[in-house]
FIDO-776587 format. One record per residue (C-alpha): residue in one letter; residue number from 1; x, y, z. Coordinates in steps of 0.02 Angstrom, whole numbers, plus 50000, padded with zeros to 5 digits. Example, Ala and Ser with C-alpha at 12.3 -4.5 7.8 and 13.67 -1.06 7.14 Angstrom:
residues 2
residu_num_east_north_up
a_1_50615_49775_50390
s_2_50684_49947_50357
***
This chain:
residues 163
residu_num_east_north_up
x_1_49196_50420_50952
x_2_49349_50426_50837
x_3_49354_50528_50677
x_4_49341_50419_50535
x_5_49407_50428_50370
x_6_49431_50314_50206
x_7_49598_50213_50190
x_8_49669_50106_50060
x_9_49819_50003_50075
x_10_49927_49894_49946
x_11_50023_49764_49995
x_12_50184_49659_49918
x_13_50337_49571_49949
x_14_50375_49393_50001
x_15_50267_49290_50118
x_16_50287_49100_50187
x_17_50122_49013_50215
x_18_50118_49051_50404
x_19_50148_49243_50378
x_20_50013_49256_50249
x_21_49897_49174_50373
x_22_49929_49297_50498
x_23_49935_49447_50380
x_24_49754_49403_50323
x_25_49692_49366_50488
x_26_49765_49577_50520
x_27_49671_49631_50361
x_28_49511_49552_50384
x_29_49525_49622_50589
x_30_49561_49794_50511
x_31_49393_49776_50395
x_32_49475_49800_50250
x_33_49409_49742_50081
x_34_49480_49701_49886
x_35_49349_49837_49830
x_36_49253_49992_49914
x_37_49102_49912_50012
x_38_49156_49739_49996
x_39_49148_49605_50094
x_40_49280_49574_50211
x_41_49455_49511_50147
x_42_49471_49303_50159
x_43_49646_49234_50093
x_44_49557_49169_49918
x_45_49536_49351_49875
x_46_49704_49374_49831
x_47_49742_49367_49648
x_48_49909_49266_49638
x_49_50037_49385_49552
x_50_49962_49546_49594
x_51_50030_49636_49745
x_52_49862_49642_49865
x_53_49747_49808_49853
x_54_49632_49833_49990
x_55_49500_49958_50030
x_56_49379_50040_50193
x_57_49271_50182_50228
x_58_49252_50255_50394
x_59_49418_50189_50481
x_60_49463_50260_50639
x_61_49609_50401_50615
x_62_49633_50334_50445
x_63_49760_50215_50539
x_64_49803_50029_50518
x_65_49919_50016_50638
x_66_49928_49848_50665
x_67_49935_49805_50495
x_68_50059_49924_50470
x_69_50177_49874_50614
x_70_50162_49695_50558
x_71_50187_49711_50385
x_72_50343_49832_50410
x_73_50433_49698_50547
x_74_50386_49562_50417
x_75_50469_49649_50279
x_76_50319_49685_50177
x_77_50315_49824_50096
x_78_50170_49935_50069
x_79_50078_50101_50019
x_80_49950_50158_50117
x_81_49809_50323_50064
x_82_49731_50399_50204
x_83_49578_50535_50158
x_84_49580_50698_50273
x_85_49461_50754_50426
x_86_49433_50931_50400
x_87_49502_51032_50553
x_88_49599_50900_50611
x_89_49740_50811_50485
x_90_49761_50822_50301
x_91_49752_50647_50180
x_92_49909_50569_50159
x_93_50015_50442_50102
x_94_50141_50312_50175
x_95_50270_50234_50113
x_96_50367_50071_50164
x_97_50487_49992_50028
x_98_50523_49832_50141
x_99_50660_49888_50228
x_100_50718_50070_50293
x_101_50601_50201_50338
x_102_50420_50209_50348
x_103_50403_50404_50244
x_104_50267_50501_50259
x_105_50186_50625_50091
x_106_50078_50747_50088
x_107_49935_50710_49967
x_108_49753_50779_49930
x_109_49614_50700_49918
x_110_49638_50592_49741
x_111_49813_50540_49806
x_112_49897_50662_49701
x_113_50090_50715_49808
x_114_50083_50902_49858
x_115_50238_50998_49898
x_116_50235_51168_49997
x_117_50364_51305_49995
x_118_50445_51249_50145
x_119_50462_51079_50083
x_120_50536_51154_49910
x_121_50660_51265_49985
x_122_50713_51111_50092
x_123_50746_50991_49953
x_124_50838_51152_49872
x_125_50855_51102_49675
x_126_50721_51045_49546
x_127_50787_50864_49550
x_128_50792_50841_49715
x_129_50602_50897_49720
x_130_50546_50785_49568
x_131_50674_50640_49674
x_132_50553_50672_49809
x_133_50399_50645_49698
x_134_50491_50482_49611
x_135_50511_50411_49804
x_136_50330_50436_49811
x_137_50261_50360_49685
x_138_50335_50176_49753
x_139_50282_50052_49657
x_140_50219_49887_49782
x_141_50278_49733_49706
x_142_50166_49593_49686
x_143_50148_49474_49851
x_144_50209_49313_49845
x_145_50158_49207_49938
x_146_50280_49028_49959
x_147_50175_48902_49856
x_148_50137_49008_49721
x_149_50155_48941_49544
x_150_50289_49027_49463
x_151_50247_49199_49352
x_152_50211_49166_49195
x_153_50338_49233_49077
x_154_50224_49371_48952
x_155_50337_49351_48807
x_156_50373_49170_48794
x_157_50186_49130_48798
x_158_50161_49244_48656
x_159_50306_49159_48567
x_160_50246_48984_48561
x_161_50065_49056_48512
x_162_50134_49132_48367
x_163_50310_49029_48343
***
């Protein structure tokens, strides 16, 4: 039986209508969820304008693989938390800005970047450390999926409210 750990996963970038259908069709095989315990991801649980945030307990090797692989060849890029198995790996996070590399960061438990002494000596200044923290702390953009109404534009809403 495979080690099991919890996993989250966030989601973004640019989708057409047949690439969202097969990206959901990967999430809901994965048994990932919007929310811890919930019920298995279906395309209307995406909130349009939010990049997509997704959620599982007990996933084998704290792996999405599939996901992953898809998402990275489709130019979607993502952040993915992976808790620890005690003895055997330590949690982690992943990192895939929608092109590039796929990085990897150490994390602990609340998804909080850890450096070690090795890593610090490696890097070799204080800004190149705190670079390595900025890289980790990616932001995913929302996902967009073609169709979409556009985003609503914050400040010219309030304007004609109050204009």
């Amino acid at each position: 039986m495979a080690d099991r750990v919890p996993v989250s996963i966030t989601i973004g970038g640019y989708a057409d209508q047949s690439t969202f259908a097969e990206l959901a069709g990967l999430i809901a095989m994965e048994g990932l969820s919007t929310e811890w315990d919930g019920p298995s991801f279906e395309p209307g649980h995406r909130t349009v304008g939010e990049a997509v945030s997704l959620y599982a307990h007990e996933v084998a090797w704290g792996r999405v693989e599939a996901l992953e692989s898809f998402c990275a060849e489709k130019g979607l890029p993502f952040v993915r938390w992976s808790g620890s198995y005690p003895g055997e790996w330590s949690a982690e996070r992943i990192v895939f800005r929608g092109a590039g590399s796929i990085d990897s960061y150490m994390v602990d438990e609340s998804d909080r970047v850890m450096i070690d002494h090795y890593l610090v000596n490696e890097r070799g200044s204080i800004e190149a450390v705190l670079a390595y923290f900025d890289a980790a702390a990616f932001i995913v953009p929302p996902l967009v999926v073609e169709g979409d109404p556009p985003p609503v534009d914050a400040a010219a809403v309030e304007e004609a409210r109050h204009g």
